[in-house]
TILUM-619031 format. One record per residue: residue number from 1; z negated, x negated, y of N, C-alpha, C, O in turn; residue in three letters. Coordinates in Angstrom, 3 decimals. Layout:
<recs>
+-----+----------+----------+----------+----------+----------+----------+----------+----------+----------+----------+----------+----------+------+
: seq :      n.z :      n.x :      n.y :     ca.z :     ca.x :     ca.y :      c.z :      c.x :      c.y :      o.z :      o.x :      o.y : type :
+-----+----------+----------+----------+----------+----------+----------+----------+----------+----------+----------+----------+----------+------+
: NUM :        Z :        X :        Y :        Z :        X :        Y :        Z :        X :        Y :        Z :        X :        Y :  ala :
...
+-----+----------+----------+----------+----------+----------+----------+----------+----------+----------+----------+----------+----------+------+
</recs>
This chain:
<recs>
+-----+----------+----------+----------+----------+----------+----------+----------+----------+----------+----------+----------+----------+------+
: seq :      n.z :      n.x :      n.y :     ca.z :     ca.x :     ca.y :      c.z :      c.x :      c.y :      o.z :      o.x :      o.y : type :
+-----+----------+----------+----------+----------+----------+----------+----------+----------+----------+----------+----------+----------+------+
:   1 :    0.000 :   -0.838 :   -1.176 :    0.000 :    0.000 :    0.000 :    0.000 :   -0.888 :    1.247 :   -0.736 :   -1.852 :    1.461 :  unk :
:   2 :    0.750 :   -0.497 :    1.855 :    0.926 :   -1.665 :    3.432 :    0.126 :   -0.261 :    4.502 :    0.246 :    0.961 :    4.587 :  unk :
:   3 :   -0.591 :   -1.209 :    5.084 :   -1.834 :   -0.655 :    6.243 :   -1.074 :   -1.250 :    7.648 :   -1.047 :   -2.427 :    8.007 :  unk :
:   4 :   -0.460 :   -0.064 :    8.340 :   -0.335 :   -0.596 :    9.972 :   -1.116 :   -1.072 :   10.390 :   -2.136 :   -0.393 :   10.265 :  unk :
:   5 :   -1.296 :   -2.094 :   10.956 :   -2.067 :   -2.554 :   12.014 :   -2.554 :   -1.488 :   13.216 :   -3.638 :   -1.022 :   13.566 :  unk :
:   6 :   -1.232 :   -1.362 :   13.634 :   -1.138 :   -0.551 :   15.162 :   -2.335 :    0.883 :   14.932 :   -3.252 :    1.232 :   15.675 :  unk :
:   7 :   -1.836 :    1.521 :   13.517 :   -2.232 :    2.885 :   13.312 :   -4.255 :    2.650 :   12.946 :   -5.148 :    3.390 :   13.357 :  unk :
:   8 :   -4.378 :    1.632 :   12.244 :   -5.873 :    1.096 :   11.814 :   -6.717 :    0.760 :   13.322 :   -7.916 :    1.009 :   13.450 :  unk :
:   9 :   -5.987 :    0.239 :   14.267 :   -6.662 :    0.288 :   14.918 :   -6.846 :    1.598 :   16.332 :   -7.841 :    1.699 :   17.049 :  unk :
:  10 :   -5.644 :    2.426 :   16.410 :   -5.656 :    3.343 :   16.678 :   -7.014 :    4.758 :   16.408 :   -7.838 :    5.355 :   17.100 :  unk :
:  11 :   -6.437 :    4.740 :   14.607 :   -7.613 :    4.952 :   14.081 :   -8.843 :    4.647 :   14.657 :   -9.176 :    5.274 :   15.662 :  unk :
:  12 :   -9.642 :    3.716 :   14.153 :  -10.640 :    3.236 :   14.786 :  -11.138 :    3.981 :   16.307 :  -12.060 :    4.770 :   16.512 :  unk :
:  13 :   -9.975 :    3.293 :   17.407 :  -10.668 :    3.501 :   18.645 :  -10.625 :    5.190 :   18.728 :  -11.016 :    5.616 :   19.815 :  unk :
:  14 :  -10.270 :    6.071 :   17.891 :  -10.332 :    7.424 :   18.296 :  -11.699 :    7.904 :   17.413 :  -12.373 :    8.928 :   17.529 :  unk :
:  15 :  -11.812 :    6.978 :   16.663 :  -13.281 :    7.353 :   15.381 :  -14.657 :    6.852 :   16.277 :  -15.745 :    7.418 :   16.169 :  unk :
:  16 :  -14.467 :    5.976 :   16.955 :  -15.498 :    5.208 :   17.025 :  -15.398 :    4.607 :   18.777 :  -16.460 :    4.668 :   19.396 :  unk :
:  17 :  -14.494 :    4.201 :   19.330 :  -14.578 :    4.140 :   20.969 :  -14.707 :    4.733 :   21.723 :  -15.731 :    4.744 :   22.407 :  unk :
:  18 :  -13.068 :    5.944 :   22.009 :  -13.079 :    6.681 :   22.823 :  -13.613 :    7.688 :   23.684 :  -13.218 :    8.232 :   24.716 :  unk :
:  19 :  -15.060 :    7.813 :   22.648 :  -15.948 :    9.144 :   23.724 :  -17.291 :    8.446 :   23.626 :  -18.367 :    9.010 :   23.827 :  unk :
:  20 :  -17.064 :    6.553 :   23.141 :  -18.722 :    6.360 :   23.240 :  -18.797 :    5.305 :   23.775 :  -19.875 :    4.713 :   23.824 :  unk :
:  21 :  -17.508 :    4.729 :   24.389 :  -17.424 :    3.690 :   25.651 :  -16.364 :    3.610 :   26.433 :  -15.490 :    4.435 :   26.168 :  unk :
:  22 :  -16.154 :    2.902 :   27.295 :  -15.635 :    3.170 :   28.660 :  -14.485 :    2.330 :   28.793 :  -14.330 :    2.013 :   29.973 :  unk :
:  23 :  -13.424 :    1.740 :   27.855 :  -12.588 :    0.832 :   27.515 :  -11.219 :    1.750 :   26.945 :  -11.296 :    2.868 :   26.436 :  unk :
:  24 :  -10.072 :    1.028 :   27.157 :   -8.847 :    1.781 :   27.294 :   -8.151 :    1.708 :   25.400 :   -8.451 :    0.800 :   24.625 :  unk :
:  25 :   -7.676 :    2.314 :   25.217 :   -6.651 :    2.120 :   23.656 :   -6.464 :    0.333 :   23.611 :   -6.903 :   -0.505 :   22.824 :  unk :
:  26 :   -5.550 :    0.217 :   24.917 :   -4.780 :   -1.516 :   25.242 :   -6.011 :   -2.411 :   25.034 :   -6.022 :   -3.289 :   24.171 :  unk :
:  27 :   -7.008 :   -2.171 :   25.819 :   -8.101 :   -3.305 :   25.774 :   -8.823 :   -3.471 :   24.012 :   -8.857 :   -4.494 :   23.327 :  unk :
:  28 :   -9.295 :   -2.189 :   23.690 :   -9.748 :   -1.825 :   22.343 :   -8.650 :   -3.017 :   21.546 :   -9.007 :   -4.086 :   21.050 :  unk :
:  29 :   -6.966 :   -2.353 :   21.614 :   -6.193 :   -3.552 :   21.247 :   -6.798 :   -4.913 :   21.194 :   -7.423 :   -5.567 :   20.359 :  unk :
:  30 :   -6.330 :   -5.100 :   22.519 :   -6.755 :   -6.481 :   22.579 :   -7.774 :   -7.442 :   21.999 :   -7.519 :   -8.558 :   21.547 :  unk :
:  31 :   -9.011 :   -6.835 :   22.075 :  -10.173 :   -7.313 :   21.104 :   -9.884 :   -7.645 :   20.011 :   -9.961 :   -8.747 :   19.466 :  unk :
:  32 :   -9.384 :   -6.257 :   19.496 :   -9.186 :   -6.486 :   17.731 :   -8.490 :   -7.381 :   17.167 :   -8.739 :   -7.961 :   16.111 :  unk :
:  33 :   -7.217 :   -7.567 :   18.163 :   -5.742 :   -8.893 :   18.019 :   -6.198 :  -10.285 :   18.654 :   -5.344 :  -11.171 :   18.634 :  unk :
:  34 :   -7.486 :  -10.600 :   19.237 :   -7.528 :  -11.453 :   20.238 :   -7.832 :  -12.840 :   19.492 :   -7.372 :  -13.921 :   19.860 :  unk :
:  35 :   -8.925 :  -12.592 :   18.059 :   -8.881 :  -14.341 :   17.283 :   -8.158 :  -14.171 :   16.088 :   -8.400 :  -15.020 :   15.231 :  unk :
:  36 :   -7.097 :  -13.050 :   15.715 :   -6.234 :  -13.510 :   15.191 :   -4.762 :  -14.475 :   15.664 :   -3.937 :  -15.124 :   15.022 :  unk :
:  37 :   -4.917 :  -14.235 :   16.791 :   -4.039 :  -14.631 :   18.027 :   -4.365 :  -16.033 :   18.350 :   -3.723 :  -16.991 :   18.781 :  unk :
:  38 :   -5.713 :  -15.797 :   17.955 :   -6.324 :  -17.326 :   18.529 :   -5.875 :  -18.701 :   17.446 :   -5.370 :  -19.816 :   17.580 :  unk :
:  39 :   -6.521 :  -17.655 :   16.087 :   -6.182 :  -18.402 :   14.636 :   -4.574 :  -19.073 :   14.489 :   -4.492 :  -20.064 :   13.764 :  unk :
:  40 :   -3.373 :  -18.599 :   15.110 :   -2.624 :  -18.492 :   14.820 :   -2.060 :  -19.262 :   15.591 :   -0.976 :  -19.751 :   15.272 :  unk :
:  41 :   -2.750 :  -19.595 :   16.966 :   -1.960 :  -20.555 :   18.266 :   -3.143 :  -22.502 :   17.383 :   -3.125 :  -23.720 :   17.566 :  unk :
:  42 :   -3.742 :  -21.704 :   16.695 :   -4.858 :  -23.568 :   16.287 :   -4.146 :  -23.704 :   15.004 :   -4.344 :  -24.793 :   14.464 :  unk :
:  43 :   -3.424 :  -22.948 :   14.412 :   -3.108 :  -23.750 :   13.118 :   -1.854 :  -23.885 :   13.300 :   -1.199 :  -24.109 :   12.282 :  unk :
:  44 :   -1.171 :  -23.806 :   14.514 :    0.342 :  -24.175 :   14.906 :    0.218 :  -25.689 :   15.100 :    0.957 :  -26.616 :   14.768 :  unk :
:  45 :   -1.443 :  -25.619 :   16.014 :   -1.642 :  -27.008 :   16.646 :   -0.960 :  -28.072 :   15.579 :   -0.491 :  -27.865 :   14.460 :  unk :
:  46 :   -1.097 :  -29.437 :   16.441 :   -0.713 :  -30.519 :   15.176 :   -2.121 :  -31.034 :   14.409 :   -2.047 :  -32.070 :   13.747 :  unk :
:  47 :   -3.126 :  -30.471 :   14.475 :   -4.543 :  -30.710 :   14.329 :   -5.069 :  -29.795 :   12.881 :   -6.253 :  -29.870 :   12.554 :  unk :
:  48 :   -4.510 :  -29.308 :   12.414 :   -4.411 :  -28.232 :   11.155 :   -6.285 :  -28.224 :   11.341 :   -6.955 :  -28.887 :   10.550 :  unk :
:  49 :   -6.858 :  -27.527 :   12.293 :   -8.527 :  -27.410 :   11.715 :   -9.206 :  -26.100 :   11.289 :   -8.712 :  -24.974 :   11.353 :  unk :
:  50 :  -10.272 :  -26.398 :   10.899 :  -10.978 :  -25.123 :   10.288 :  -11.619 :  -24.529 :   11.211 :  -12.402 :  -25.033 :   12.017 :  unk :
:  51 :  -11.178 :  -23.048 :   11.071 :  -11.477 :  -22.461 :   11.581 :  -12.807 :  -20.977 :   11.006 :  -12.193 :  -20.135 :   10.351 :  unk :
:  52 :  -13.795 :  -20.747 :   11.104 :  -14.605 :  -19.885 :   10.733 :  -14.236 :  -18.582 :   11.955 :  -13.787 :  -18.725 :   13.092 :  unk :
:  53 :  -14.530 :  -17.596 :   11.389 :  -14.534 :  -16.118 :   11.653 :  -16.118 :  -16.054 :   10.852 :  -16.539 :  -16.540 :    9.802 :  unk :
:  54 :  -16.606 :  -15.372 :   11.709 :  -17.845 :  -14.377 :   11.520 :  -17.410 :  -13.363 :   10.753 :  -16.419 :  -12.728 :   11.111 :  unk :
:  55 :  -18.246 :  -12.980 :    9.295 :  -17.973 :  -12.249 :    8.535 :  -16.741 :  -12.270 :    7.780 :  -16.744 :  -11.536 :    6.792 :  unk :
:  56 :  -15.518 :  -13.038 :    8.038 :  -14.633 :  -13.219 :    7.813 :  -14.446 :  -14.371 :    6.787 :  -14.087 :  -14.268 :    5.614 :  unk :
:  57 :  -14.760 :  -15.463 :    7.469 :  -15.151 :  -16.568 :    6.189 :  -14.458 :  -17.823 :    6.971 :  -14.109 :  -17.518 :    8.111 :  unk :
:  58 :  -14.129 :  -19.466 :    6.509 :  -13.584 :  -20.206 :    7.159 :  -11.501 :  -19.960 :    6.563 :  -10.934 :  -19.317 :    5.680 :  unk :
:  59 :  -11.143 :  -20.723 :    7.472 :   -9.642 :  -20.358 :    7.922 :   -9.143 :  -21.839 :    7.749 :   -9.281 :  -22.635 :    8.678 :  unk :
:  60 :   -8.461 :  -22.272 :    6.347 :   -8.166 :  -23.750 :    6.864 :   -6.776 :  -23.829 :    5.779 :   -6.343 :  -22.962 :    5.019 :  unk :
:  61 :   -6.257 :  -25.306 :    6.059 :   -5.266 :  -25.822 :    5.351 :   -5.431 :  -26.162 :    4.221 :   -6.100 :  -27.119 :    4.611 :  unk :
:  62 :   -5.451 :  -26.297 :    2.969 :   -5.916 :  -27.015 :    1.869 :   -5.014 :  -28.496 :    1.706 :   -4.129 :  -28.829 :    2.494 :  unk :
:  63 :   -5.233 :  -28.899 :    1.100 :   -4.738 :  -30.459 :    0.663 :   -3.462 :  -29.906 :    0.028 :   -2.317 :  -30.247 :    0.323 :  unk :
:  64 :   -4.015 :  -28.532 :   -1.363 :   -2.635 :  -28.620 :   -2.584 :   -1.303 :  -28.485 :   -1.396 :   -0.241 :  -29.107 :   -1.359 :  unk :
:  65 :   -1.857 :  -27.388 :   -0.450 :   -0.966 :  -26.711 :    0.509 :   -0.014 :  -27.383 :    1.301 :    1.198 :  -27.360 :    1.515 :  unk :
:  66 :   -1.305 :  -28.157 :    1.752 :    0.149 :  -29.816 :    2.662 :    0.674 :  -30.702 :    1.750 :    1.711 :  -31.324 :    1.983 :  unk :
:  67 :   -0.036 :  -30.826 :    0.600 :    0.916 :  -31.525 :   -0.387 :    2.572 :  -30.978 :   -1.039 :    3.639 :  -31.583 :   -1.150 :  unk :
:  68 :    2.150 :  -29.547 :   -1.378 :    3.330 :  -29.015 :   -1.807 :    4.073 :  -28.787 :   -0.511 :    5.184 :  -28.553 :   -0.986 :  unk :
:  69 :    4.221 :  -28.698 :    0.724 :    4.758 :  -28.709 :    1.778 :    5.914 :  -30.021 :    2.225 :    7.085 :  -29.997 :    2.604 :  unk :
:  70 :    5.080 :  -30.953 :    2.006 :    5.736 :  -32.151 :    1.835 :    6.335 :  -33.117 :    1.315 :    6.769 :  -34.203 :    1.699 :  unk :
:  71 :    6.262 :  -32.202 :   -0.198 :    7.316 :  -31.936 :   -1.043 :    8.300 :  -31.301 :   -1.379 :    9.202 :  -31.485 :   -2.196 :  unk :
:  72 :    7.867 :  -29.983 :   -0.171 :    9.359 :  -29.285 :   -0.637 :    9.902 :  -29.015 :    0.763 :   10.687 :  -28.088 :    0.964 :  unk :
:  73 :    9.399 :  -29.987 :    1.912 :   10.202 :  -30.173 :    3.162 :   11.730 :  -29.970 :    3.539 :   12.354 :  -31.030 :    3.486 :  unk :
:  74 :   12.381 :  -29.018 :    3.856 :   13.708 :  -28.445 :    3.554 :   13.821 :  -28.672 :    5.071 :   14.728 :  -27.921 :    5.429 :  unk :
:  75 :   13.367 :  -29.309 :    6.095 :   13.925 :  -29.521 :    7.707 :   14.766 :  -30.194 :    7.582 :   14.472 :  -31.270 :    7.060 :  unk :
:  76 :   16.729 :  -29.915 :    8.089 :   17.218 :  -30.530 :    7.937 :   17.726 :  -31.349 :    9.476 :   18.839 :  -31.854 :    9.616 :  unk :
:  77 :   16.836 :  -31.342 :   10.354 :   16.545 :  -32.200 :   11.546 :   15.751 :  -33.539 :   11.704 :   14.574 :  -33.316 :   11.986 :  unk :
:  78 :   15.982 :  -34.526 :   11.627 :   15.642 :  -35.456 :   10.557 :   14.146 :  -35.809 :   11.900 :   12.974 :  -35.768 :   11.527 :  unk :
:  79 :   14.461 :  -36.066 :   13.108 :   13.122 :  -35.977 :   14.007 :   11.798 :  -34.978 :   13.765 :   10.679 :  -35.455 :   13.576 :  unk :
:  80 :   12.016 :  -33.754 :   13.788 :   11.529 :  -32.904 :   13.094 :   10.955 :  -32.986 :   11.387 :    9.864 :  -32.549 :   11.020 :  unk :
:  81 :   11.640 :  -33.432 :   10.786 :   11.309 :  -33.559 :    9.025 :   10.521 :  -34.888 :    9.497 :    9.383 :  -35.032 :    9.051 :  unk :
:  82 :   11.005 :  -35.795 :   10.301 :    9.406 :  -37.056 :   10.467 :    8.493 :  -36.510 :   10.910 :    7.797 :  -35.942 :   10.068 :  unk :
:  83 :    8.242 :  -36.449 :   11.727 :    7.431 :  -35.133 :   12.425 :    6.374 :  -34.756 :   11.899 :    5.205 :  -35.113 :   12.046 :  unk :
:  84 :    7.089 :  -33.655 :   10.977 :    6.594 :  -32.797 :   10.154 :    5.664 :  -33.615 :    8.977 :    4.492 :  -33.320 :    8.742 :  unk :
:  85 :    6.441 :  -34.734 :    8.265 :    5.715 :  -35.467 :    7.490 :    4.445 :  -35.867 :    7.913 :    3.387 :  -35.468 :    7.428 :  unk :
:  86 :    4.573 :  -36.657 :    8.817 :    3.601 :  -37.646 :    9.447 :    2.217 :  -36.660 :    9.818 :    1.097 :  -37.170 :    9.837 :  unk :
:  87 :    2.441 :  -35.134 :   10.121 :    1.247 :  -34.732 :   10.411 :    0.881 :  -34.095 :    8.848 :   -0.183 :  -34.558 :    8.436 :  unk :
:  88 :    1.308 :  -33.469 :    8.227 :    1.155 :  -33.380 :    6.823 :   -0.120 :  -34.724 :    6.458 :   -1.321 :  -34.825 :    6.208 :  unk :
:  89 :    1.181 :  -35.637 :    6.644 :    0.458 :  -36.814 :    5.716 :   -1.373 :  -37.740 :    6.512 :   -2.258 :  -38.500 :    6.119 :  unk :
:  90 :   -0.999 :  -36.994 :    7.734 :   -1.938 :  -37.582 :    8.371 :   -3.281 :  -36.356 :    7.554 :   -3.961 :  -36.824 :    6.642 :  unk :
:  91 :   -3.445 :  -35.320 :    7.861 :   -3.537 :  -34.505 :    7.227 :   -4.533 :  -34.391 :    5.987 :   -5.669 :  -33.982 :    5.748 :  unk :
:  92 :   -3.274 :  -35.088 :    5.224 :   -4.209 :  -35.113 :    3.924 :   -5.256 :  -36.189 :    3.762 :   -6.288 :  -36.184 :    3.089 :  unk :
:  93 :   -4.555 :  -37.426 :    4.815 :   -5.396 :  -38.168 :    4.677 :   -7.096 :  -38.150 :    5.834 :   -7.931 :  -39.053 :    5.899 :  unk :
:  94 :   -7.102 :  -37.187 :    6.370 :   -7.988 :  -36.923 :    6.895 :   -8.810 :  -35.659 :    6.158 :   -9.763 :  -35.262 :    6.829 :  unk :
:  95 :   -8.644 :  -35.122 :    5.174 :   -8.991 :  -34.187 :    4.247 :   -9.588 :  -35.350 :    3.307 :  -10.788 :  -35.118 :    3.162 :  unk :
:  96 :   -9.286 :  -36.264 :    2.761 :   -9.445 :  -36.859 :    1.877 :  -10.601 :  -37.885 :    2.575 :  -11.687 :  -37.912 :    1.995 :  unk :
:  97 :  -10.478 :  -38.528 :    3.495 :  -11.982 :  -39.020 :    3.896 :  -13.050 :  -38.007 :    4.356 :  -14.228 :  -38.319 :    4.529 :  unk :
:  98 :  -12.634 :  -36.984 :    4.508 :  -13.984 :  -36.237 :    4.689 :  -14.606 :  -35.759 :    4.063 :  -15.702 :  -35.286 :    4.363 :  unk :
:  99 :  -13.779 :  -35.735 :    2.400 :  -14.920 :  -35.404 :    1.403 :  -15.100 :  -36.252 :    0.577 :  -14.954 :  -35.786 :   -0.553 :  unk :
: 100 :  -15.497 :  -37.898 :    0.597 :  -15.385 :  -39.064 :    0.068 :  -17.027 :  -39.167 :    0.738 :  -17.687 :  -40.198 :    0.599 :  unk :
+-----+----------+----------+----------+----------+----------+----------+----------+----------+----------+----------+----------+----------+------+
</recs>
């Protein structure tokens, strides 16, 4: 079953906002979209870090993940495919001293 976003939180602000605080549909939005938004602009970063959510749990890269990544690197922009390696590989190797 696929769950709208738009409609779940719609939902919500008509169950639970609209007649018991003083905030618009858009803003209600906003909250709800605001650290997935956030999650999503830090793991673009070139810094791949962990990220925790409250109640949610931590948010991170795994090792298998950048490994199989950088194995099956299909950029055929060769600046870009270095690039891409080098933070991968930096990556793992910063995963790998931190749990040594």
């Amino acid at each position: 079953m696929i769950i709208d976003s738009k409609k779940l939180i719609l939902d919500f602000y008509k169950d639970h906002i609209e007649n018991n605080y003083d905030i618009t549909f858009e803003e209600c939005n906003l909250i709800c979209r605001s650290p997935w938004k956030f999650l999503k602009i830090q793991m673009s970063d070139d810094r791949l870090p962990k990220i925790r959510f409250r109640y949610f749990g931590v948010f991170q890269v795994y090792r298998g993940t950048a490994i199989a990544a950088l194995k099956n690197n299909k950029i055929k922009d060769n600046e870009k495919s270095t690039r891409f390696k080098k933070l991968l590989q930096d990556y793992i190797n910063r995963f790998d001293s931190s749990t040594k």
